[in-house]
PAZABA-536194 format. One record per residue (C-alpha): x, y, z; residue in one letter. Coordinates in pm, 1 decimal, decimal comma. Example, Ala and Ser with C-alpha at 12.3 -4.5 7.8 and 13.67 -1.06 7.14 Angstrom:
<recs>
+----------+----------+----------+----+
!        x !        y !        z ! aa !
+----------+----------+----------+----+
!   1230,0 !   -450,0 !    780,0 !  A !
!   1367,0 !   -106,0 !    714,0 !  S !
+----------+----------+----------+----+
</recs>
This chain:
<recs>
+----------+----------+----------+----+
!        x !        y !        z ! aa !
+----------+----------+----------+----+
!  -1376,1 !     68,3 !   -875,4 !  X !
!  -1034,0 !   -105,8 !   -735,0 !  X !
!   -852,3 !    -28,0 !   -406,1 !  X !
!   -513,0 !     55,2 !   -515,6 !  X !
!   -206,1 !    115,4 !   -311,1 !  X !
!    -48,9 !    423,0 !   -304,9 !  X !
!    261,8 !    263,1 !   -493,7 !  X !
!    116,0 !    201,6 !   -796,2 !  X !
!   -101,1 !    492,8 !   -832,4 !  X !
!    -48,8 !    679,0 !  -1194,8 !  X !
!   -120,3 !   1035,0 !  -1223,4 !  X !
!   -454,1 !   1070,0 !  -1414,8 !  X !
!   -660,4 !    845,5 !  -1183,3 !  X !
!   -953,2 !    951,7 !  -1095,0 !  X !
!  -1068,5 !    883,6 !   -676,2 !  X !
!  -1376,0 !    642,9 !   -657,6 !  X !
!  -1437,2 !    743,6 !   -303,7 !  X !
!  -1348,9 !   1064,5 !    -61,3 !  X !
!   -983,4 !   1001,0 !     91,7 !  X !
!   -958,4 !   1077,0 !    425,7 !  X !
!   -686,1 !   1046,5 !    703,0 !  X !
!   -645,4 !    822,2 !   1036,2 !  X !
!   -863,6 !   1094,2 !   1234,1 !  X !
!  -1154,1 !   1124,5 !    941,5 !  X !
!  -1022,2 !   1468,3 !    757,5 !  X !
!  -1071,4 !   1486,1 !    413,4 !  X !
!   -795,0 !   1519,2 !    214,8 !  X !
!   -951,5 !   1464,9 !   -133,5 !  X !
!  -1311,4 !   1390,9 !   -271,3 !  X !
!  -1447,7 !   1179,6 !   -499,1 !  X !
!  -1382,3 !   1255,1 !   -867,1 !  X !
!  -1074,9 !   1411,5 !   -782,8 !  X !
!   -784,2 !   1339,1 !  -1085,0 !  X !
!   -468,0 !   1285,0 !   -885,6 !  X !
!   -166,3 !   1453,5 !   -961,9 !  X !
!    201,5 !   1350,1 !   -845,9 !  X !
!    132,1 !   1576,8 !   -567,6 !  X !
!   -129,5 !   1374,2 !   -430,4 !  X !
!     86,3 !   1101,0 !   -368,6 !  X !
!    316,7 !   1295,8 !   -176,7 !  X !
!      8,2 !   1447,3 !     41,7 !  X !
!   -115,4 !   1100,1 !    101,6 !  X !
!    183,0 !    935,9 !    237,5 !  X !
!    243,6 !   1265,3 !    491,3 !  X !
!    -69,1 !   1142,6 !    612,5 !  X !
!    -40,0 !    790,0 !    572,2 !  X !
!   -286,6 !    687,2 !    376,8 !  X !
!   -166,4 !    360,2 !    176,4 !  X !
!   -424,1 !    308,3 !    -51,4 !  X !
!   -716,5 !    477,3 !   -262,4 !  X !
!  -1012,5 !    376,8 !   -449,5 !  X !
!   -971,8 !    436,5 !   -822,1 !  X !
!  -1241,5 !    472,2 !  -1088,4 !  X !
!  -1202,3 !    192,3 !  -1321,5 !  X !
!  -1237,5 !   -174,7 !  -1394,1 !  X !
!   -925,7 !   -215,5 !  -1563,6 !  X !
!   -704,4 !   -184,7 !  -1275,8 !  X !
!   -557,7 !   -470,5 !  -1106,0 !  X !
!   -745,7 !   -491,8 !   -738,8 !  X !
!   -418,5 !   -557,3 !   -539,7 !  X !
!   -478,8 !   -456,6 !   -162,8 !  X !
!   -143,2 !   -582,9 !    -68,2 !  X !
!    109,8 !   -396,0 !   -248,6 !  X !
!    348,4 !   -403,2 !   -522,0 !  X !
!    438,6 !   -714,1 !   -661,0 !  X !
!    753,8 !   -903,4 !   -638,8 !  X !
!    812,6 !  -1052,1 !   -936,9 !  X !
!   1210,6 !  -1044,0 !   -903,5 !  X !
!   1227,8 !  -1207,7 !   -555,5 !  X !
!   1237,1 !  -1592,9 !   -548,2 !  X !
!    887,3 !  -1707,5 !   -357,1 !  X !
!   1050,0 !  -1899,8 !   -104,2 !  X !
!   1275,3 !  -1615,6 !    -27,4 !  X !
!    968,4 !  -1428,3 !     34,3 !  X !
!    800,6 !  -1663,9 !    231,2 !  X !
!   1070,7 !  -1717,3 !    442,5 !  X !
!   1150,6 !  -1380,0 !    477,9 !  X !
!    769,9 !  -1300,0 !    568,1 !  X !
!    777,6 !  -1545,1 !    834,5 !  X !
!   1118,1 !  -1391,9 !    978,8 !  X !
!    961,6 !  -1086,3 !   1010,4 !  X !
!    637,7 !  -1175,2 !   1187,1 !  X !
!    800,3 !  -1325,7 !   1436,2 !  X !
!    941,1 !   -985,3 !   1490,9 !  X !
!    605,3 !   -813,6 !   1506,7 !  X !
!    445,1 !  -1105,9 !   1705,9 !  X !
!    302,6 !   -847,5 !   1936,2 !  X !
!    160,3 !   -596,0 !   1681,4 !  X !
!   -202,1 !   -603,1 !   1540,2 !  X !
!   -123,0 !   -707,5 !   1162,3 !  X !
!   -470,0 !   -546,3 !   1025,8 !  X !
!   -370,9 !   -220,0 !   1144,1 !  X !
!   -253,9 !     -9,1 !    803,3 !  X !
!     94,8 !    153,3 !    879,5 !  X !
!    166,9 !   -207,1 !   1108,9 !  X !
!     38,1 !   -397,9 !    761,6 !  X !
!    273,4 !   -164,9 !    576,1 !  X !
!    588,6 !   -235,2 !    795,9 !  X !
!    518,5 !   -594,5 !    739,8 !  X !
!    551,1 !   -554,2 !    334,2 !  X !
!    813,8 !   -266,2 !    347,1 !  X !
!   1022,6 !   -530,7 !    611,1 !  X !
!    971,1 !   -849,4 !    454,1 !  X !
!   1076,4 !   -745,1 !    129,3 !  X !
!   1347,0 !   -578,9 !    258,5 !  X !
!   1476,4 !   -893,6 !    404,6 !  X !
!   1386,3 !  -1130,3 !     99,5 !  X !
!   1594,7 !   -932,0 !   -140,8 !  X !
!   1887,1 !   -822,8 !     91,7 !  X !
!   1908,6 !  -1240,1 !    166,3 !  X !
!   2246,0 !  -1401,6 !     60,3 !  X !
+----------+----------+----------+----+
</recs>
């Protein structure tokens, strides 16, 4: 089993665990396969990441990597942005999300 975000999910998978959105509906169970469809379906209702059958998958809660973007840009970047967010909860998912999506907007957008 890995938690996998929704970014790098591969059509095929199969769902370790029931998916559900913010309010507890289920959107898919558990041994579902998950089709390109799927992925649309879970970011309507903003689910950002799955578990995924499978030991062979790279456990990365975070997000996708950013293997092109210099580190320091990144860090820099990252603490940029949570200044701007000072008075968000960063554990809540779609705030956690923002965070990513922002910060590497700004690291590879940086002169």
């Amino acid at each position: 089993m890995a938690v996998v975000h929704i970014d790098n999910l591969a059509p095929g998978m199969v769902l370790s665990r029931n998916v559900c959105d913010r309010s507890g509906r289920m959107l898919l169970p558990t041994g579902a396969e998950l089709t390109e469809k799927h992925f649309s379906i879970f970011r309507m209702w903003g689910v950002l990441e799955v578990e995924i059958v499978g030991e062979g998958i790279a456990e990365d809660a975070e997000a996708p990597q950013h293997e092109e973007v210099d580190p320091e840009l990144l860090r820099q970047a990252r603490a940029e942005v949570e200044r701007l967010f000072v008075h968000n909860d960063p554990e809540h998912p779609a705030v956690k999300e923002l965070l990513r999506l922002c910060t590497e907007r700004r690291a590879t957008r940086a002169p």
